[in-house]
C-alpha positions in Angstrom: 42.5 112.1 103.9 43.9 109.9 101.1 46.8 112.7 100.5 48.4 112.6 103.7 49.3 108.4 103.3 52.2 110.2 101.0 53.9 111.5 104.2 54.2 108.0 106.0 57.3 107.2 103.9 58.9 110.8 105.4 57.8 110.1 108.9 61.7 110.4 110.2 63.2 113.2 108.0 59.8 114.9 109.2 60.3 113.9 112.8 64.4 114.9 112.2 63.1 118.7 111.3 60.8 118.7 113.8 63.2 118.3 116.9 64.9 120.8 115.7 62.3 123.1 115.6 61.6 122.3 119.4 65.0 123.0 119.7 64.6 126.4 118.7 61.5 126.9 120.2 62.7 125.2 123.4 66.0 128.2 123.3 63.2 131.1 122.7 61.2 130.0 125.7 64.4 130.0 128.0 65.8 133.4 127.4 62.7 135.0 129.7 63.9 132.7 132.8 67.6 133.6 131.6 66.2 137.3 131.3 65.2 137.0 135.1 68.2 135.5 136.4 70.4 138.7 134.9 68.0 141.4 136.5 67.2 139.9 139.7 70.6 138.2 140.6 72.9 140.7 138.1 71.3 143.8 137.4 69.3 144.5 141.0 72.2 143.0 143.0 74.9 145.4 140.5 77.0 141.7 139.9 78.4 141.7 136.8 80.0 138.3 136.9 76.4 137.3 136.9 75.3 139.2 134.2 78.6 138.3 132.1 77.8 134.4 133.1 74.0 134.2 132.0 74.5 136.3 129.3 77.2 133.6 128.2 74.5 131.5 128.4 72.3 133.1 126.3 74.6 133.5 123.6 75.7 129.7 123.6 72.2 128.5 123.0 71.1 131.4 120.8 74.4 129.6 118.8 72.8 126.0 119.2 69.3 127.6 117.6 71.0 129.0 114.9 72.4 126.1 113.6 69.2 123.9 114.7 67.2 126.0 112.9 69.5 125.7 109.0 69.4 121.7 110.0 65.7 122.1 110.6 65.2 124.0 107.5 67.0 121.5 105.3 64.8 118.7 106.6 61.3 120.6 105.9 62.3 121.1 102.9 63.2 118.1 101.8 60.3 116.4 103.0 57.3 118.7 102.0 59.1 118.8 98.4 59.2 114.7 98.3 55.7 114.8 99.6 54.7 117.5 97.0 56.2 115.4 94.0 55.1 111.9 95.3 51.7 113.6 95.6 52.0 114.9 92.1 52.7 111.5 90.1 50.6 109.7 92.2 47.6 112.0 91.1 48.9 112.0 87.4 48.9 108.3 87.3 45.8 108.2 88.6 44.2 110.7 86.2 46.2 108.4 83.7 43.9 105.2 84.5 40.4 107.3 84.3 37.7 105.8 82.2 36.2 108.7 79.7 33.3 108.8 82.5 35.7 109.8 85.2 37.0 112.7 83.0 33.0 113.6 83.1 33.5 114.0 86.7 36.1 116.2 86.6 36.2 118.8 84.0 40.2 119.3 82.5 40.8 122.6 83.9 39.6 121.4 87.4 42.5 118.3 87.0 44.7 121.1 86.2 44.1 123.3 88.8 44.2 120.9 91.4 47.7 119.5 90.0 49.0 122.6 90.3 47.6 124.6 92.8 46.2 123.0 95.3 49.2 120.8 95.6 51.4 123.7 95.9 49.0 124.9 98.4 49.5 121.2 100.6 53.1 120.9 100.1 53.5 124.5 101.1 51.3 124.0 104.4 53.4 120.9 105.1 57.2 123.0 104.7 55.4 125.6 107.2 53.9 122.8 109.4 57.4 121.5 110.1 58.8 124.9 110.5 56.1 127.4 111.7 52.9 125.7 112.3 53.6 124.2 114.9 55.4 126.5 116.5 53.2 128.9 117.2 50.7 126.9 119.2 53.8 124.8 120.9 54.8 128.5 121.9 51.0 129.7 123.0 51.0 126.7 125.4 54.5 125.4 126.6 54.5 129.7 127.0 51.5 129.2 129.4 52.9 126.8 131.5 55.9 128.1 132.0 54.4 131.5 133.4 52.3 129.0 135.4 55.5 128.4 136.7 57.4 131.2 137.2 53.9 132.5 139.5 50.6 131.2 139.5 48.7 134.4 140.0 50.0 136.2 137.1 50.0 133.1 135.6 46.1 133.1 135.5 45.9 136.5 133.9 47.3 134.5 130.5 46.0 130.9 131.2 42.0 132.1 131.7 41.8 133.6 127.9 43.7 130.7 126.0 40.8 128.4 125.8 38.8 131.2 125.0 40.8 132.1 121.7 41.6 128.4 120.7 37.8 127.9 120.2 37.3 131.4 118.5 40.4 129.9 116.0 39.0 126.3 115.5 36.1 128.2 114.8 37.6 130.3 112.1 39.5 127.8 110.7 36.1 125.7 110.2 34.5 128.4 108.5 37.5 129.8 106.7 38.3 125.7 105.1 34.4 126.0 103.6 34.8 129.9 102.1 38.4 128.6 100.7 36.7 125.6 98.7 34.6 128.1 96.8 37.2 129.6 96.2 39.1 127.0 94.7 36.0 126.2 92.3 36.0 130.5 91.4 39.8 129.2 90.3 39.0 126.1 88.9 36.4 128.4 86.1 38.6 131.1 85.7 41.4 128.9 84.3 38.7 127.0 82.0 37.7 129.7 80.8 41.3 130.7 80.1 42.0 127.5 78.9 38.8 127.7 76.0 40.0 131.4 75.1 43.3 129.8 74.2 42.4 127.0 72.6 40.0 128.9 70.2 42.1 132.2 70.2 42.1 132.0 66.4 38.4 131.4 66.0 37.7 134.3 68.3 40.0 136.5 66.4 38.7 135.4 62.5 35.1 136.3 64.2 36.0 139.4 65.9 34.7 137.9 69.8 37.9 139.6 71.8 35.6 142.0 73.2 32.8 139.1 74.5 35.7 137.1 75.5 37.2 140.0 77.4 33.8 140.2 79.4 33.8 136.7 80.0 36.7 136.3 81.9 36.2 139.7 83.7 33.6 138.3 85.2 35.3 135.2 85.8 38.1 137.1 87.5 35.5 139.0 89.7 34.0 136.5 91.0 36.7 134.9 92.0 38.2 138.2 94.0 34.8 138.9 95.4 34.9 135.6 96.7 38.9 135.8 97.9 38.3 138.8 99.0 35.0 138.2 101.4 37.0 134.8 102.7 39.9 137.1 103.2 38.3 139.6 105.3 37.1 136.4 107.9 40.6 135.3 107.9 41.9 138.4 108.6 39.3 139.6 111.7 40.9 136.8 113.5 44.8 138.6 114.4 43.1 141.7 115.8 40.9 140.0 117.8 43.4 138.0 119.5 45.7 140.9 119.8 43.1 143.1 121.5 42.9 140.0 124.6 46.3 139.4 124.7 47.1 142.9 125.2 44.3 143.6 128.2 45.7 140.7 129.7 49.4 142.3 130.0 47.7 145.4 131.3 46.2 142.8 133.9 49.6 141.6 134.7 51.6 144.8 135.0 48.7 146.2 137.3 48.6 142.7 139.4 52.2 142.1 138.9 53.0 145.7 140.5 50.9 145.7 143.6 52.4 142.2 144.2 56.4 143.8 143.5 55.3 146.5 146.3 53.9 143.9 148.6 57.6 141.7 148.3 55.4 138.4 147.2 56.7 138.2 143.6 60.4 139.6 142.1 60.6 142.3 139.6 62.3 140.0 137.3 59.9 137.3 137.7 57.7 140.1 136.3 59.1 140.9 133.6 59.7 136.8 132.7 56.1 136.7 132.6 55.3 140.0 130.3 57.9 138.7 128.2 55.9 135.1 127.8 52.8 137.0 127.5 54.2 138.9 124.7 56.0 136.0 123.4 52.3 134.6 123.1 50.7 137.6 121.5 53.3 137.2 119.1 52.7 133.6 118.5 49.0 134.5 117.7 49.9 137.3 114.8 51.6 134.1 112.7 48.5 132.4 113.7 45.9 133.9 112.0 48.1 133.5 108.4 48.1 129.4 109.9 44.7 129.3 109.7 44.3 130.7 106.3 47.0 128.0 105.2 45.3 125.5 107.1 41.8 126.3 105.8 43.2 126.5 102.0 45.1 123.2 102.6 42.3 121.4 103.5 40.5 122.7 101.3 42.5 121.7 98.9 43.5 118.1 100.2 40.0 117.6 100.2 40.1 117.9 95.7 42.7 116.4 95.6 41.1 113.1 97.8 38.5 112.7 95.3 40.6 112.5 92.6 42.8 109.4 94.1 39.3 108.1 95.4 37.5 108.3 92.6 36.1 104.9 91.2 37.0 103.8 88.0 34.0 102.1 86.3 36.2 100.7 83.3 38.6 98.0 84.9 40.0 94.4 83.6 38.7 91.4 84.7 39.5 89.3 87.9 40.6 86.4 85.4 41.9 87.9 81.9 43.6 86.7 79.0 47.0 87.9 78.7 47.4 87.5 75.1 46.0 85.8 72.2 48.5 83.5 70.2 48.7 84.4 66.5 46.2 87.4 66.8 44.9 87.6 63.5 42.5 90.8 63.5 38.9 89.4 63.4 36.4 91.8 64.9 32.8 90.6 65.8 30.0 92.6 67.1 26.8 90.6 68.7 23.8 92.2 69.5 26.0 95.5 70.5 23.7 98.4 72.9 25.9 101.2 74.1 24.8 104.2 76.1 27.6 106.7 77.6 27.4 106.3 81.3 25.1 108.4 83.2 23.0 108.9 79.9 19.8 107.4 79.2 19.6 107.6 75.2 21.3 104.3 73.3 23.9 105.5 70.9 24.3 101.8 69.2 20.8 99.9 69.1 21.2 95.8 68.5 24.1 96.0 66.2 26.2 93.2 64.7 28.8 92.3 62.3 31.6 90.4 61.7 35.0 91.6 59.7 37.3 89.1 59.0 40.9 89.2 59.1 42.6 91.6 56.8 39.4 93.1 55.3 38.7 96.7 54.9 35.6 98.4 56.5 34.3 102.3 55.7 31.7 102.8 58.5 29.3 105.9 57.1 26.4 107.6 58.9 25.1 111.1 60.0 26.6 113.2 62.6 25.6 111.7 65.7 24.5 108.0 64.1 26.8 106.1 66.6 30.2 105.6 64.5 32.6 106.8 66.8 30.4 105.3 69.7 31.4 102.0 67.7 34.7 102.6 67.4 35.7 103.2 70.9 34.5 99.6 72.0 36.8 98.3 70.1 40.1 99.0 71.9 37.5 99.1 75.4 37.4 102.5 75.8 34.1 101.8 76.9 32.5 98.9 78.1 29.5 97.7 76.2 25.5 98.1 78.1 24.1 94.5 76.6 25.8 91.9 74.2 29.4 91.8 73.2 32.6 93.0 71.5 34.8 90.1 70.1 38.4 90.2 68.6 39.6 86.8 67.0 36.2 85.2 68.7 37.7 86.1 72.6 35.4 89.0 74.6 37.3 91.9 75.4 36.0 92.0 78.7 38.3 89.1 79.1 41.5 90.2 77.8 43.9 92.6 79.5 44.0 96.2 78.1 47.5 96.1 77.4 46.6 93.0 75.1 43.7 95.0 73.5 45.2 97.9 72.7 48.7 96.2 71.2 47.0 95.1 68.5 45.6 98.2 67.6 46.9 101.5 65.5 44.3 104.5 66.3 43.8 107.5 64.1 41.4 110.0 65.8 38.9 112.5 64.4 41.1 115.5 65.3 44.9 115.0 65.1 46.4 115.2 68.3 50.1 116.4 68.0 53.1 117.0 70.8 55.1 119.8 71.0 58.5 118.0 69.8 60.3 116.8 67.1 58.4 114.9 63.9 60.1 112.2 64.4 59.6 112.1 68.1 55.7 112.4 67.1 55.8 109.7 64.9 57.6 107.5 67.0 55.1 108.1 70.0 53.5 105.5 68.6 56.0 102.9 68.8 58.9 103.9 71.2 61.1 100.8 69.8 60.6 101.6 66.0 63.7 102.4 64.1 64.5 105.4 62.1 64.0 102.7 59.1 60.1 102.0 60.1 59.3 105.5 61.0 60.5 106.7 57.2 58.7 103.5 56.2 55.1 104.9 57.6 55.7 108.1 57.1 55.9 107.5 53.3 52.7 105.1 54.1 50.8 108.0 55.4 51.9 110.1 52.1 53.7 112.7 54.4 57.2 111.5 54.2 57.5 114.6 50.9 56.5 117.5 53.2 58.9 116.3 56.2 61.7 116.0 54.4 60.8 119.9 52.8 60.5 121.2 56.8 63.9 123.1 57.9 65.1 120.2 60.3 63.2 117.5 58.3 62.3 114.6 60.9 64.0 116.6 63.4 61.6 119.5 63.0 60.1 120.7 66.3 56.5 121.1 66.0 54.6 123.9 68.1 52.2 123.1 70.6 49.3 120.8 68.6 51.2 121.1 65.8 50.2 124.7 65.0 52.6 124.9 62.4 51.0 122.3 60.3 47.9 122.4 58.2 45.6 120.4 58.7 46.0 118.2 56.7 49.4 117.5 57.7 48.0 116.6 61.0 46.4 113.9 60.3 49.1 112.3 58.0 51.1 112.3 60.7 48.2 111.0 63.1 47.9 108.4 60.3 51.8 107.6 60.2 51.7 107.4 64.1 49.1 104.7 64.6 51.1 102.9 61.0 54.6 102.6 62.7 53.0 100.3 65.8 52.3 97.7 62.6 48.9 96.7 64.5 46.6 93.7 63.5 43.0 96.4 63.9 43.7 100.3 62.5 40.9 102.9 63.3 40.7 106.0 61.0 38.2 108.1 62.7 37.4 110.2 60.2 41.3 111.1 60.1 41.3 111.8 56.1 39.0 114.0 55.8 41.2 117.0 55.3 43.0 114.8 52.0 42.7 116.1 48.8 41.0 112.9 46.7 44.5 112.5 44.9 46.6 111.9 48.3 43.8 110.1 50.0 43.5 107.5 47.0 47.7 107.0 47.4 47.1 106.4 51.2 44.3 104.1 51.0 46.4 102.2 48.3 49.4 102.3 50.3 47.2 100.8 53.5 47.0 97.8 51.4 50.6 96.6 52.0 50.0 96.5 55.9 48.5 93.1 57.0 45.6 94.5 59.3 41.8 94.8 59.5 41.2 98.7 59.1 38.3 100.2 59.9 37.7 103.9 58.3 34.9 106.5 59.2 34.4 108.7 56.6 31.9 111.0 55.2 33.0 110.2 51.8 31.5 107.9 49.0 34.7 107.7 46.7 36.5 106.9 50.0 34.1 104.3 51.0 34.2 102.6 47.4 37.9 101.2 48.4 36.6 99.7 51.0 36.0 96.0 51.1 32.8 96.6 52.8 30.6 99.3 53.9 28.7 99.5 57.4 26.0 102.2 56.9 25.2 103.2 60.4 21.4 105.7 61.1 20.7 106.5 64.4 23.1 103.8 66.4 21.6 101.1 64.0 23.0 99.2 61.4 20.9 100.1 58.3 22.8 98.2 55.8 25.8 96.4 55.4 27.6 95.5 51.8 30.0 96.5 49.1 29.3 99.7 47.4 27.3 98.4 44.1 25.3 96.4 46.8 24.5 99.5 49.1 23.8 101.3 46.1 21.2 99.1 44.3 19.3 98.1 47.6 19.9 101.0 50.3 18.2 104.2 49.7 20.1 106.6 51.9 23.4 105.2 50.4 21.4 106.3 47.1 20.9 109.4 48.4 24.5 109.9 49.9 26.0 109.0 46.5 23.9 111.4 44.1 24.7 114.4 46.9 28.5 113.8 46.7 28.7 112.7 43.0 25.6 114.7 41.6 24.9 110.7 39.2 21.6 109.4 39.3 21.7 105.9 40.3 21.1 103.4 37.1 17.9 101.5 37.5 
């Protein structure tokens, strides 16, 4: 799996922790032969030099495990928390370069989840991999050869039920990998639903829905524990299972292992070497069935996380690009323009062209749904176009670079997206180089300069999260001020002034004026669209009509009809 490449760089301080974990392990598996040698040649024989001398023994490699196993520690740590964080941005940057169709494929709260969770649940799997993990099978079969070795016949009574159990585990551990992946999609609904309850908390609370919304995640939240809970119970059938044939195989040993003692073939020590490896292994096994849990989730969970860093991006630049277009100037051309959303069959823009020249002003108008925002989006290439072309100062896009495409471009969307930070820091977002000088300068632009320097701090103000205490409004002005402060060549309003009151919106269009860039402005408004240069009247992803305002308005019936709606004036014959 793609996740696991992020360990290749840790391959030694992995490899450092895991020798000392053999260490350790290699100490445990000695103290049953050192247990021998203290009954059969001290304790039997009554020699307590011997029993003094291997118990020194004992105790100096106990010593050497303890300070094996704080080295070991140090180094799993260190590498499953590098992993986990290498893991992390890699996944983040790759979420980062996601075309809007990819974040089709993978709803937000799924990203989220997998981000968190199920890379806690990998980087996790690899701390106990390199300090537990593998321990416990290491123990189940170095333990089975060395009571091989201490007798054969006794031996057996271990050896003959370890293949058995290892395929009852791999078993489990298939089964339990495919139960913990629904699981993980139970998880990935609860927290969107979750996530939509918070987003909308004040809607649900102005329209009295607690109580639906209470039900709704209840159910969420029971699905998800009847589903835990069923994969649970798999998981946890497995440790008394492997307990019951461990234990029938001691009672096989002490029953061989004693007519053998009487018959003088095997020593009582040797006996109790071999109990203690047999018990040594039942232990191993009770850790074991918790491994496979981990193991099943991990997968499970590698296996999301996979097909977000294999996920193909549809939108990507050009093998040969333009890296930048001397003296951008800010023409924008449209030719024979069809867009459809991928993986949808119904066109959204049908045939449409234009050209705005350098400077010029544009109010795009339409319906709800008539394709303006559709339009919009080709411009910086946030999608690519289905037939003709998108041109800025007469060069495709498809042939530019994105970082190119989007320089040149200040964007204003429909709903005013804020950071939990300072004003100024919001502002700034937009242009991490301006100065305190040019962030004033479009915050005055965006007629919001007035109710900053009124907030307690001023531009030092920390917003809450989405800028929940700001009107709306407010929002946008400083959406508006945001996209001002890059000083681009092509400014989208998407409908970003809608929330004006006609006195502030007339300052900020007039204010616009000063910048030297082609703006394009979706509005629903006629005395909005009247400053305008030009208007692009868009019905059902065509363009209807294009012209000023007194042109629309003697020749274009639905402008007609827009403008007596919003006005309540007949139109002058």
């Amino acid at each position: 799996m793609l996740v696991f490449k992020y360990l290749k760089p840790l391959r030694w301080t992995a490899a450092i922790a895991l020798c000392f974990m053999l260490i350790e392990l290699m100490v445990e598996l000695m103290q049953p032969l050192l247990i021998a040698k203290v009954i059969d040649t001290g304790i039997l024989k009554k020699d307590l030099g011997q029993i003094l001398l291997w118990g020194s023994v004992m105790l100096g490699i106990s010593l050497v495990s303890f300070i094996g196993s704080i080295i070991g520690s140090f180094y799993a740590a260190h590498t499953s928390q590098t992993f986990g964080y290498s893991l992390r941005v890699a996944v983040f940057k790759k979420i980062q370069s996601f075309s809007f169709a990819n974040f089709n494929q993978f709803p937000t709260s799924s990203l989220i989840t997998r981000m968190t969770n199920d890379i806690t649940q990998i980087q996790n799997t690899v701390f106990t991999s390199l300090r537990i993990m593998l321990r416990a099978p290491l123990t189940v079969v170095i333990g089975t050869v060395m009571a091989l070795l201490v007798d054969v016949k006794l031996g057996l009574f271990i050896a003959v039920v370890i293949p058995f159990l290892i395929a009852f585990l791999i078993w489990a551990m298939n089964k339990g990998g495919r139960m913990f992946r629904k699981v993980q999609e139970k998880l990935d609904f609860v927290n969107r639903v979750m996530r939509e309850n918070l987003q909308a908390i004040r809607l649900i609370k102005a329209l009295l829905r607690s109580d639906y919304e209470n039900r709704r995640f209840e159910e969420a939240a029971d699905d998800l524990k009847k589903r835990t809970v069923s994969t649970l119970r798999l998981m946890e059938t497995t440790m008394p299972v492997l307990t019951l044939v461990m234990n029938l195989s001691i009672i096989g040993i002490l029953w061989f292992g004693h007519g053998q003692i009487q018959a003088g073939t095997v020593k009582v020590g040797e006996v109790v070497a071999i109990i203690n490896y047999a018990t040594r292994i039942t232990a191993a096994f009770s850790p074991l069935s918790w491994i496979i849990m981990a193991v099943s989730r991990a997968m499970a969970s590698a296996g999301r996380i996979s097909k977000v860093l294999a996920a193909e991006i549809d939108l990507k630049e050009a093998e040969t690009t333009i890296a930048s277009i001397p003296n951008f100037k800010g023409k924008v051309s449209f030719e024979n323009v069809s867009f459809r959303y991928p993986g949808t069959e119904k066109l959204m823009l049908k045939n449409v062209s234009f050209t705005v020249n350098p400077g010029e002003t544009v109010a795009v108008m339409g319906a709800t749904g008539s394709g303006k925002s559709s339009l919009f989006q080709l411009i910086p290439r946030l999608y690519d176009v289905t037939e003709g072309g998108v041109f800025l100062d007469d060069t495709d896009v498809r042939h530019l670079t994105f970082a190119e495409i989007r320089r040149q471009i200040g964007y204003a969307p429909q709903e005013a997206l804020l950071f939990t930070g300072s004003v100024r820091d919001n502002i700034a977002w937009g242009n991490p180089d301006a100065t305190f000088e040019e962030i004033i300068e479009a915050a005055k632009n965006a007629q919001i300069h007035e109710t900053i320097i009124h907030l307690p701090d001023g531009f030092d103000t920390i917003l809450g999260q989405k800028g929940v205490n700001l009107s709306g409004g407010q929002k946008q002005r400083l959406s508006i001020a945001r996209a001002l402060v890059r000083r681009p060549k092509i400014l989208l309003l998407d409908d970003s002034t809608s929330a004006l009151d006609l006195k502030t919106e007339a300052k900020l269009l007039s204010a616009l004026k000063n910048y030297q860039c082609t703006t394009f402005i979706i509005t629903q408004k006629v005395t909005t669209a009247m400053e305008a240069d030009r208007i692009l009247l868009i019905d059902d992803g065509a363009l209807l009509a294009e012209g000023t305002h007194g042109e629309l308005l003697k020749a274009t019936p639905l402008y007609q009809k827009i403008y007596e709606s919003q006005l309540g004036k007949g139109v002058a014959s």
